[in-house]
C-alpha positions in Angstrom: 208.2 -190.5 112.4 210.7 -187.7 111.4 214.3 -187.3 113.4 212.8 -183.3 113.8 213.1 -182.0 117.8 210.5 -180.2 119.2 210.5 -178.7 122.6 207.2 -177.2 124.1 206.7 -175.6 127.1 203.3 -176.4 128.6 203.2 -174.0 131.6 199.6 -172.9 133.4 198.7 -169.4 132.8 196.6 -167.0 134.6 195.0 -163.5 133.2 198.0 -161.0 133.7 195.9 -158.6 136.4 195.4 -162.1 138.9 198.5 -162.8 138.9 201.3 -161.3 136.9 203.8 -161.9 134.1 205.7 -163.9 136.1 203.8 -167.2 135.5 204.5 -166.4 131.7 208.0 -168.1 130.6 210.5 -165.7 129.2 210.8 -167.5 126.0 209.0 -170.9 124.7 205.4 -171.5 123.3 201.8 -171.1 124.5 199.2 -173.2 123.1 195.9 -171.7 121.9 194.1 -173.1 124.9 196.8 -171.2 127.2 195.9 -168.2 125.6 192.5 -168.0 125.3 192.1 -170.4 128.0 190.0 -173.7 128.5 187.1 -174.8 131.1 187.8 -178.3 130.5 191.7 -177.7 131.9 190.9 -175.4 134.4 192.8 -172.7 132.6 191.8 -169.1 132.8 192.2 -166.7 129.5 194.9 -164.0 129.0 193.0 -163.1 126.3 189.0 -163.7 126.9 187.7 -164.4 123.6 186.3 -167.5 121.6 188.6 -169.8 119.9 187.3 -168.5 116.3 187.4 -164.8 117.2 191.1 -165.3 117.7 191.6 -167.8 115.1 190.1 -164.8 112.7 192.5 -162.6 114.0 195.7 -164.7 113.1 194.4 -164.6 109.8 194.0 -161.0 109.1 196.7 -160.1 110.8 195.9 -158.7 114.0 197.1 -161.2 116.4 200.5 -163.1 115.6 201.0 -166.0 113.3 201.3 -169.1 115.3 204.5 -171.4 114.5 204.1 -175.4 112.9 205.7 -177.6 115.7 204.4 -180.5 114.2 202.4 -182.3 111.6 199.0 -181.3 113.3 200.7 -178.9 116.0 200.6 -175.1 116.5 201.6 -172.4 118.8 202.6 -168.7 119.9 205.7 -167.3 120.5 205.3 -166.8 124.6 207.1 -162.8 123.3 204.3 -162.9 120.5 201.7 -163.2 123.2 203.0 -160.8 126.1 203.3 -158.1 123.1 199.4 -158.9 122.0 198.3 -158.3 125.6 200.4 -155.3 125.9 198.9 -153.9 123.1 195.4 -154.5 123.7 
């Protein structure tokens, strides 16, 4: 294993109109199952589509590129994500 620090912030998010951005860090990462959320984690969706829909959309463009924190590990920027739902 490499010497390479990674820090990840695994915090439990709830859809924006529930609850509010407060639950949202100010800065860190969401994983893909924080953002479109995950039955088997008991996770509601701040965006409620499918894994592939969204997966789609990082590759054309519309939603934002995720970051490499590890060999086989991704995630969004938390400001990426708060933007996205702005937007939407």
């Amino acid at each position: 294993m490499n010497n390479q620090q990674v820090i990840v912030t695994q915090t439990k998010v709830s859809p924006v109109n529930q609850v509010g951005w407060n639950v949202l860090p100010e800065t860190g990462f969401l994983r893909i199952w924080q953002i479109i959320g995950s039955k088997k984690k008991n996770t509601p969706a701040l965006i409620p589509i499918g894994r592939t829909t969204f997966l789609n959309g990082v590759k054309s463009g519309k939603f934002p590129k995720h970051v490499k924190l590890g060999e086989r590990t991704v995630a969004w920027r938390v400001e990426d994500i708060r933007k996205l739902v702005m937007s939407l």
